[in-house]
C-alpha distance (Angstrom), angle and dihedral (degrees) to the residues before:
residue distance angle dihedral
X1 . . .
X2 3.61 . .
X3 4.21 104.0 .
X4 3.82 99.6 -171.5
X5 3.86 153.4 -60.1
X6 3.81 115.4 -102.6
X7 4.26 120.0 -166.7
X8 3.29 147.9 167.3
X9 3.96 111.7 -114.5
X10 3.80 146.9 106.5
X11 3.61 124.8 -102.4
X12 3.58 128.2 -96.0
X13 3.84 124.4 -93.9
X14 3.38 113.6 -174.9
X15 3.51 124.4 -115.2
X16 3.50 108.3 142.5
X17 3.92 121.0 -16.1
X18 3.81 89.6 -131.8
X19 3.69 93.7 74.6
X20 3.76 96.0 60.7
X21 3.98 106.4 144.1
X22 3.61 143.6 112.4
X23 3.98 149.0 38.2
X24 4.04 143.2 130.0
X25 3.36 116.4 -71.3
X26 3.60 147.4 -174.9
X27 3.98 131.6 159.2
X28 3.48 140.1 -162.5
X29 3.60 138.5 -144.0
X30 4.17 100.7 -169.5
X31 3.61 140.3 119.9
X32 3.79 106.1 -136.2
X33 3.36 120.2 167.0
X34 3.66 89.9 -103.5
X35 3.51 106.3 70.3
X36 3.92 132.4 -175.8
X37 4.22 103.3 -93.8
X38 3.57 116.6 -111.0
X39 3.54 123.1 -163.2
X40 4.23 117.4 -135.0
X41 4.43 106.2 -141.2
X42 3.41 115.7 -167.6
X43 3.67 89.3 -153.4
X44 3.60 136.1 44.1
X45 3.84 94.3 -109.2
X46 4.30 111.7 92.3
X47 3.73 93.6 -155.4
X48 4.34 113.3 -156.9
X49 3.88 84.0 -116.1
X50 3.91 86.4 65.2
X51 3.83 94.9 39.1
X52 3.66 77.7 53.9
X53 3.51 95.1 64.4
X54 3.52 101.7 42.0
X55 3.85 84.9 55.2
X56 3.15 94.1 50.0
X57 4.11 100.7 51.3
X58 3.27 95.0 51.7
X59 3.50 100.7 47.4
X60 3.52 85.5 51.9
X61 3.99 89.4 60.8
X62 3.73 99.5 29.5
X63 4.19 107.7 33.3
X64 3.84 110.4 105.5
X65 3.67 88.7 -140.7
X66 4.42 96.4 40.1
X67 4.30 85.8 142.2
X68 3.88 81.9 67.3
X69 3.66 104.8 53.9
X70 3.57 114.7 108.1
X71 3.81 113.3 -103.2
X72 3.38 101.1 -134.3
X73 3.81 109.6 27.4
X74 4.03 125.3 -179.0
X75 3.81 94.3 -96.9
X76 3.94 81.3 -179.6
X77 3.90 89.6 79.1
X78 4.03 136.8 107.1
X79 3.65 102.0 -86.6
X80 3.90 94.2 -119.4
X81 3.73 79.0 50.0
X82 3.67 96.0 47.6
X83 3.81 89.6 57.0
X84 3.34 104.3 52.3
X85 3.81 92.6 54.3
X86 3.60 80.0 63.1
X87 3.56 97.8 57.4
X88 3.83 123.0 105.7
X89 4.01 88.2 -137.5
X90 3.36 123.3 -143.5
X91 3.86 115.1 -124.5
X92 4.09 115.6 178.0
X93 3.73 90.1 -135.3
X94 3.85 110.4 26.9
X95 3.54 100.8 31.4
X96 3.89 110.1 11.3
X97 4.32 88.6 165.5
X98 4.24 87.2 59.6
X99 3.24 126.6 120.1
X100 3.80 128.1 -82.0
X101 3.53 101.9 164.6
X102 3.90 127.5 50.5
X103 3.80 122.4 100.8
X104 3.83 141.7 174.0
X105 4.03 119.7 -142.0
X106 3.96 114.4 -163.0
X107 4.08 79.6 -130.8
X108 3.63 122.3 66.7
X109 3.83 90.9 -177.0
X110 3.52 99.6 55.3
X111 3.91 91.8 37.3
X112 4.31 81.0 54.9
X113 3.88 94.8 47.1
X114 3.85 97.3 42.1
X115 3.70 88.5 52.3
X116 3.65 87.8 56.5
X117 4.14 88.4 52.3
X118 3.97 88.9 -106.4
X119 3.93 110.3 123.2
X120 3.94 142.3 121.1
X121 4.04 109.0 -78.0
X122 3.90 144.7 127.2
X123 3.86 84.7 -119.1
X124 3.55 111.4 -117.4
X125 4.06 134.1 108.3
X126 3.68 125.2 -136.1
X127 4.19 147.5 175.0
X128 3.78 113.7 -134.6
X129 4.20 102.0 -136.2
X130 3.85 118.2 176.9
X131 3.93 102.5 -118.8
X132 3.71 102.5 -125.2
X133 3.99 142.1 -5.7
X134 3.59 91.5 -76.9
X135 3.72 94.0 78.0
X136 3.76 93.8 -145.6
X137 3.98 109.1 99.7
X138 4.38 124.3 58.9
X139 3.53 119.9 -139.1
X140 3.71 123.9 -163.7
X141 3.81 113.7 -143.4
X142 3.91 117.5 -167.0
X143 3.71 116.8 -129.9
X144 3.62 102.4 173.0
X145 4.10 136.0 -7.8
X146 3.93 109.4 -154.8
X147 3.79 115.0 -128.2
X148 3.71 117.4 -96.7
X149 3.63 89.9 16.0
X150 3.61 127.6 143.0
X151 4.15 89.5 -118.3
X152 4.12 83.1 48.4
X153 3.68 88.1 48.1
X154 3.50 89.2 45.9
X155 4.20 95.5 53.8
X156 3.80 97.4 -104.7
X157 3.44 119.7 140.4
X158 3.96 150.9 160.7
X159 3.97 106.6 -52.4
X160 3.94 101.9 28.5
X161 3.45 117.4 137.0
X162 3.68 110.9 -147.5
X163 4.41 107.2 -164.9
X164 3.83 97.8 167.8
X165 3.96 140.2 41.1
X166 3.55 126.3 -152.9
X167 4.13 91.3 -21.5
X168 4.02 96.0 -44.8
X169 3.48 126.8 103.1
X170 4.17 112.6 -119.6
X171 4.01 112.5 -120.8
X172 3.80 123.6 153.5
X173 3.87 93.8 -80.2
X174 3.58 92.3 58.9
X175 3.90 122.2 27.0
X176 3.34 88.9 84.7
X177 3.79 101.9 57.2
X178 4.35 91.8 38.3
X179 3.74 93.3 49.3
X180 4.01 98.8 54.3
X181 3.68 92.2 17.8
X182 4.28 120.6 164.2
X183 4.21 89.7 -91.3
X184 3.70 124.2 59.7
X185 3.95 87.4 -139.6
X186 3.46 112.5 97.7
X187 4.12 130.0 -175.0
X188 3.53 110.6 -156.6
X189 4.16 128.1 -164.9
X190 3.57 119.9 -154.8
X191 3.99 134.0 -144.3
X192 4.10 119.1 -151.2
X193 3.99 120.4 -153.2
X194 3.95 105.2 -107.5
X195 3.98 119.0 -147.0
X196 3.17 93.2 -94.1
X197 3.79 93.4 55.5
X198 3.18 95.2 -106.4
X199 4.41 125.0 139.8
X200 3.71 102.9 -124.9
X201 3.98 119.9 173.8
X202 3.34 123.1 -120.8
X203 3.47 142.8 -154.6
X204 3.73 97.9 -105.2
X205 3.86 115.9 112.2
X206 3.98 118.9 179.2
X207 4.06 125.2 -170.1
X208 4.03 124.2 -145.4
X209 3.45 125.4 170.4
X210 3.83 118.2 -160.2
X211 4.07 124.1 -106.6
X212 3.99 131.7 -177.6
X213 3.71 94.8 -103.2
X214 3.77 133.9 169.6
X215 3.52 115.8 -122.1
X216 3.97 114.6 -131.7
X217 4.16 94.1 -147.3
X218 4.46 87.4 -159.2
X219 3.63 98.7 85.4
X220 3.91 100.2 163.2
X221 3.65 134.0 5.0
X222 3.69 112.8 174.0
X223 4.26 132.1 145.6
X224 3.88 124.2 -133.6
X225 3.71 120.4 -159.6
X226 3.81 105.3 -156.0
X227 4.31 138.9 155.7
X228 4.35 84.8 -7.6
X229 3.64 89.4 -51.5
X230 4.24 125.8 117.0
X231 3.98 105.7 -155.8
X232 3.65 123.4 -161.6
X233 3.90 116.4 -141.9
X234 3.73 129.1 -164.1
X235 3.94 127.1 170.8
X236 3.81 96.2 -161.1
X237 4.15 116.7 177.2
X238 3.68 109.5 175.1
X239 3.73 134.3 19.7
X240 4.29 102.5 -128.6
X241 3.60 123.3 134.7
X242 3.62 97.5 -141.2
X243 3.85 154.2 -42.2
X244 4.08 110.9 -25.1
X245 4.08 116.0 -126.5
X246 3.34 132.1 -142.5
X247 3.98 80.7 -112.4
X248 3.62 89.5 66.8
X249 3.64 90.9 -110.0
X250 3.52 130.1 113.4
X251 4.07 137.4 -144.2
X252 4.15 126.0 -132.0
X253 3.84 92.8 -112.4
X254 3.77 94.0 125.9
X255 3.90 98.5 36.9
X256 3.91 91.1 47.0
X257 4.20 78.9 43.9
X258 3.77 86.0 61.8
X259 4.21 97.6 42.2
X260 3.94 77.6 62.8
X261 3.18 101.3 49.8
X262 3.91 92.8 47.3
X263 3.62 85.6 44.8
X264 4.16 91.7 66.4
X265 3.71 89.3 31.1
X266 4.15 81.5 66.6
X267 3.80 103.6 34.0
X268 3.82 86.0 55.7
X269 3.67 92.7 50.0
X270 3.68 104.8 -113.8
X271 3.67 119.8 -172.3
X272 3.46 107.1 167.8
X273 3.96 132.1 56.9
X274 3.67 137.0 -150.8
X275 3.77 113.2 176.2
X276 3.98 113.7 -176.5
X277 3.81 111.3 -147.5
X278 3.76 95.2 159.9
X279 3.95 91.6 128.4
X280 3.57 98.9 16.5
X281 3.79 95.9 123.7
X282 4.33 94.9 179.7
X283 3.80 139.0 -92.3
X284 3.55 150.8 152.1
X285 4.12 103.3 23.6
X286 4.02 86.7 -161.7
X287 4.15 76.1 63.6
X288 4.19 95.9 43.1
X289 4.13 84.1 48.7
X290 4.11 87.7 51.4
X291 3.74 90.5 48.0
X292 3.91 96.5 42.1
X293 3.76 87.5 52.3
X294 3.78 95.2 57.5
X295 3.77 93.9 51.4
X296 4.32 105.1 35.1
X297 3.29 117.9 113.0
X298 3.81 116.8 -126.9
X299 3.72 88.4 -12.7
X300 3.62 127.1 135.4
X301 4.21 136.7 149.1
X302 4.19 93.7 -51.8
X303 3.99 94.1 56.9
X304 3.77 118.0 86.4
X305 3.82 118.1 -117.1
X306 3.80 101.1 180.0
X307 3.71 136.7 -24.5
X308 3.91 126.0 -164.1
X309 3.97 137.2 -151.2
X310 4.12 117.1 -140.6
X311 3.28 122.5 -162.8
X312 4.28 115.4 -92.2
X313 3.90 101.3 -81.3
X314 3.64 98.1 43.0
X315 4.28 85.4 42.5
X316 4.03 87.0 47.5
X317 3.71 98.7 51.2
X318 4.08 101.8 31.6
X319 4.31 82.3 49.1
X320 3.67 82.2 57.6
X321 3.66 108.0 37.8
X322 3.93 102.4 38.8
X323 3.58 103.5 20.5
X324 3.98 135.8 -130.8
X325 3.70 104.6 -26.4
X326 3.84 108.4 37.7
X327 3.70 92.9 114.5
X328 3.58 101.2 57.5
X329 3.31 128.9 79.7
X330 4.59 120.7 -156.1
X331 3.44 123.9 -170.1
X332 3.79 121.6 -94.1
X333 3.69 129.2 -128.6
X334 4.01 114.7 -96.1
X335 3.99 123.1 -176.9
X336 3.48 89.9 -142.3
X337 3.58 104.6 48.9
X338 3.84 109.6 144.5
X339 3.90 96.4 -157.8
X340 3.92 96.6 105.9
X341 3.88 83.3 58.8
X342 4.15 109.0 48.7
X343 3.39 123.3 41.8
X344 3.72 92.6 -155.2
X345 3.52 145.8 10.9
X346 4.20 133.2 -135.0
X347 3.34 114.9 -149.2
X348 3.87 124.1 -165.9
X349 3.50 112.5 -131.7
X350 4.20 141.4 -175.3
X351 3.69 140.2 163.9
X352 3.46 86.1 -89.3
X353 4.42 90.2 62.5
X354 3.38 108.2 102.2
X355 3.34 157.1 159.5
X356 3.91 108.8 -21.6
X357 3.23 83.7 27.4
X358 3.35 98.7 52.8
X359 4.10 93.3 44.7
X360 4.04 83.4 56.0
X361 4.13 81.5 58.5
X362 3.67 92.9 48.5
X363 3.88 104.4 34.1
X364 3.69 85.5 56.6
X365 3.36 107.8 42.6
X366 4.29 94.6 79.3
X367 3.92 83.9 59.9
X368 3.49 110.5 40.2
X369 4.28 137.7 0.5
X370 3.70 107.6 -85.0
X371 4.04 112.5 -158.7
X372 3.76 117.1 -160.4
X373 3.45 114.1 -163.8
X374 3.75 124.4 -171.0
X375 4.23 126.0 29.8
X376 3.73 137.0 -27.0
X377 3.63 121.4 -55.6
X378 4.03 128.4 -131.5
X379 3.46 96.3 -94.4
X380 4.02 100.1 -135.3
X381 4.15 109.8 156.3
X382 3.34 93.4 159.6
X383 4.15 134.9 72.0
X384 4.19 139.9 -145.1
X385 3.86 133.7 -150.9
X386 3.42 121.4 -131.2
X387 4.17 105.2 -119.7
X388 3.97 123.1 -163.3
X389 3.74 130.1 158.8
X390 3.98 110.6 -99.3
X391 3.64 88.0 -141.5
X392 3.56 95.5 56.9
X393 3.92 95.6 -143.8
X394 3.88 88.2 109.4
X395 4.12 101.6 66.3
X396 3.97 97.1 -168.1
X397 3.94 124.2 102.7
X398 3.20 122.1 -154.2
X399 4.60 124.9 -158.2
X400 4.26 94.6 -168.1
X401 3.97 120.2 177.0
X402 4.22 101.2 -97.9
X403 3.78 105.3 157.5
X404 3.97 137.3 32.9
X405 4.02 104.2 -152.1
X406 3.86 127.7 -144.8
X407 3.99 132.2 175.3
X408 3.91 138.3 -124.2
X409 3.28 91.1 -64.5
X410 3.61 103.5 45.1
X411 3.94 100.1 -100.1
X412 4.18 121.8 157.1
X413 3.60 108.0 142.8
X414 4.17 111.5 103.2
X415 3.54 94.0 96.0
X416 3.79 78.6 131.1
X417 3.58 89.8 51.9
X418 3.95 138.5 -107.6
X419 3.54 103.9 -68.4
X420 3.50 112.6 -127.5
X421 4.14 109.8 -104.5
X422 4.29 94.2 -153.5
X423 4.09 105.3 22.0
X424 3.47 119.2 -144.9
X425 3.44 127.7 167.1
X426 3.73 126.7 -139.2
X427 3.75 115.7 -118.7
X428 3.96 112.2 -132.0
X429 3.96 90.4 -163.3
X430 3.48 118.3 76.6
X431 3.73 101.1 -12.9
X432 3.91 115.7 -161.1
X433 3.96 124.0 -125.9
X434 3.97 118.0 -82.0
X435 3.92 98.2 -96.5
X436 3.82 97.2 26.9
X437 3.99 94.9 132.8
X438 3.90 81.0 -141.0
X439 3.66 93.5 56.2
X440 4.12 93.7 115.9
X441 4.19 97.9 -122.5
X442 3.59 88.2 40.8
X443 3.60 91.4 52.8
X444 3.43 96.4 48.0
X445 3.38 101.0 59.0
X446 3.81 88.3 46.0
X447 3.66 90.4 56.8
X448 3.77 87.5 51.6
X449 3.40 95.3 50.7
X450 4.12 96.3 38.4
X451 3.49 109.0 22.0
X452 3.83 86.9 -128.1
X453 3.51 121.6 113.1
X454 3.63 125.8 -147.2
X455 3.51 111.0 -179.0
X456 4.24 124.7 15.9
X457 3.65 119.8 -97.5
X458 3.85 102.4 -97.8
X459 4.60 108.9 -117.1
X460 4.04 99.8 -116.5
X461 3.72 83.1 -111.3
X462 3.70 88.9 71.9
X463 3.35 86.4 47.5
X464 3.86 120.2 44.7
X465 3.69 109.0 86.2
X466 3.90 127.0 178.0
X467 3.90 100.0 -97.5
X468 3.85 120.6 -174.3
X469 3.71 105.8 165.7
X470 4.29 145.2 -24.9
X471 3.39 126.7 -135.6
X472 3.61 84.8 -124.5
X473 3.21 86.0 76.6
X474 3.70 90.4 74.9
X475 3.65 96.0 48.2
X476 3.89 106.6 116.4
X477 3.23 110.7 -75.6
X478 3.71 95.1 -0.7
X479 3.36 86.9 -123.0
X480 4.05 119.1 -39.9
X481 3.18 116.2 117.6
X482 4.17 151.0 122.0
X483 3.88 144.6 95.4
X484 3.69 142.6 163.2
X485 3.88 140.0 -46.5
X486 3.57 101.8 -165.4
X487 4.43 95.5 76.2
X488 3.62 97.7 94.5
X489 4.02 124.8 -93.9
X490 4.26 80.1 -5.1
X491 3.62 109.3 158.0
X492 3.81 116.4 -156.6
């Protein structure tokens, strides 16, 4: 009976419901003696009082912080309702250890495949900025187009500024409605930087209509031989191990993608690392483990990776079911581990890193200096399970907070976030290619590695842009996701 998915990811805010996407993910196929609560209806009707109580037992079982659930809760609610009265919420002041990350979805299919970076969408990323001091008009600046997508097919790419939707100009009012509007065809108008610096329109229009695609998370992989030094460099969004089926399952494609990659990194003698991050928002931990094993330094199947605390009931009956161990996850053993050739890695980060991304950060840190170059990550040290009814007669998913992680050496505490060790700001202006050497975070950790320069660090002025919101934000999850390997057959 399959029991439930658990990830590493951050939870969905949404900005348009074409950008549906990512997370951290891992899922089990087990029969503890815990098992996911189904509810028995007499009729054929699930009424939200029912959904209530199947929400509520197994957050009861499963929630990281059950002792805080109210004991009497409104089981007369909405069921998105319902589970948020649930939630130990975070508050920066009053309860700065909350939580910021679970959510429900009425679908538990489309919660599974946009965890495994399958979902309907044009295929491009962006960062909502307002376009001048005034605070009136939206621009929409492109951070990445996925390959094969209908926005790639369409000529969009990293750096566009989109200013208009379907013929109307985007201001506060109405961004919200143009960018997940009723159609999945979209008509987008473009703006071009003047010499002045100023954001003109222009007259160039471009049409996308969305598709269920699968999102390839590998979006460069490239070497740079520079000063004596060969540097490995890998844009890497989301952390799934492969293409999702209409089983729910998913292959290795994109893990094995990564051996490969390693594979060339060490036949052409790499010895330094740049891994970018910046929009990696988590995923699949089975994936994060992969990853970390191709980079550790003198790490193999004996060396801790992560380990993770539960709360008592799921502690009591895992201790006694699978035995000392079952909550910590070591390294495994990859032929084309680089580690014996770098003796550190940089890592580019954002406030958009997260999650499995940020438990690569930590889990690597005890063997080897990690660098991150660029702003403040998410801060997300702890992990969810993905819950569904085996039955299937209750539709909703549910992605609660299960799991607090820590490394080899016992380290939790970046719920703030890993600060970054060289900021540097992304430009929303006239953003350069991934791989242009003068791309600024790039550059950066080029510099670092070097000593040459090859581009001038940007003034903050240049930089600091009017942000509201990222369709990342919408990816699944948003970024809060991972969990543990060693439950057997558990897929994550």
């Amino acid at each position: 009976m399959k029991i439930f998915s658990v990830w590493c990811l951050i939870p969905p805010l949404v900005v348009s419901s074409v950008f549906m996407l990512s997370s951290c993910k891992k899922s089990t196929d087990v029969t503890p003696s815990l098992p996911i609560t189904s509810t028995t209806i007499a009729s054929g009707i699930v009424t939200d009082k029912e959904v209530d109580s199947w929400i509520l037992a197994n957050m009861r079982t499963y929630y990281y912080w059950n002792d805080k659930i109210p004991a009497n809760p409104d089981t007369t609610l909405a069921p998105k309702i319902f589970f948020n009265s649930l939630l130990n919420t975070y508050n920066a002041t009053a309860n700065p250890d909350g939580d910021r990350f679970s959510w429900i979805q009425e679908s538990a299919e489309s919660l599974k495949a946009s965890l495994s970076g399958q979902s309907k969408t044009i295929g491009m990323e962006y960062k909502l900025v307002y376009r001048d001091n005034t605070r009136t008009d939206i621009i929409v600046s492109v951070l990445y187009v996925l390959p094969g997508s209908p926005a790639a097919r369409a000529g969009i790419k990293r750096g566009d500024i989109i200013s208009k939707v379907n013929g109307q100009t985007l201001i506060l009012a109405n961004y919200q409605d143009l960018l997940s509007g009723a159609s999945d065809t979209y008509t987008y108008g473009f703006a071009s930087v003047s010499s002045t610096g100023a954001l003109v329109d222009n007259n160039q229009t471009k049409q996308v209509t969305a598709v269920v695609f699968q999102e390839d998370p590998v979006l460069l992989d490239t070497t740079y031989t520079i000063g004596g030094k060969t540097v490995g460099y890998v844009v890497y969004n989301q952390f799934i191990p492969g293409v999702y089926k209409a089983d729910g399952t998913s292959d290795k494609t994109y893990d094995l993608k990564l051996d490969n990659i390693f594979g060339k990194f060490k036949q052409k003698g790499v010895n330094e690392l740049i891994l970018d991050l910046r929009y990696n928002r988590g995923g699949y931990v089975s994936s994060s483990t992969n990853l970390a094993s191709l980079i550790g330094k003198n790490v193999d199947d004996s060396k801790v990776f992560y380990s993770q605390k539960w709360n008592a009931i799921v502690t009591a009956d895992y201790d006694k079911k699978y035995g000392a161990g079952w909550n910590t996850q070591n390294f495994i053993v990859k032929a084309t581990n680089i580690g014996a050739s770098i003796n550190r890695v940089f890592v580019l980060t954002t406030n958009s890193t997260a999650s499995a991304s940020e438990l690569i950060i930590n889990g690597l840190r005890p063997f080897m200096p990690v660098t991150t170059i660029g702003t403040t990550t998410v801060g997300k040290n702890v992990g969810s399970i993905t819950i569904s009814d085996p039955t299937g007669r209750i539709k909703w998913g549910m992605q609660p907070i299960t799991f607090k992680s820590a490394n080899a050496v016992g380290f939790t505490d970046y719920a703030s976030g890993f600060t970054p060790t060289v900021e540097v700001k992304e430009p929303i202006i006239s953003m350069k290619a991934f791989g242009d050497l003068t791309e600024p975070m790039l550059s950066e950790a080029i510099f670092q590695i070097t000593g040459t320069r090859n581009a001038r660090r940007a003034a903050p002025a240049e930089i600091e842009q009017l942000s509201i919101g990222s369709s990342l934000d919408s990816k699944a999850g948003g970024g809060n996701m991972f969990t543990n390997d060693k439950l057997p057959n558990r897929q994550y």
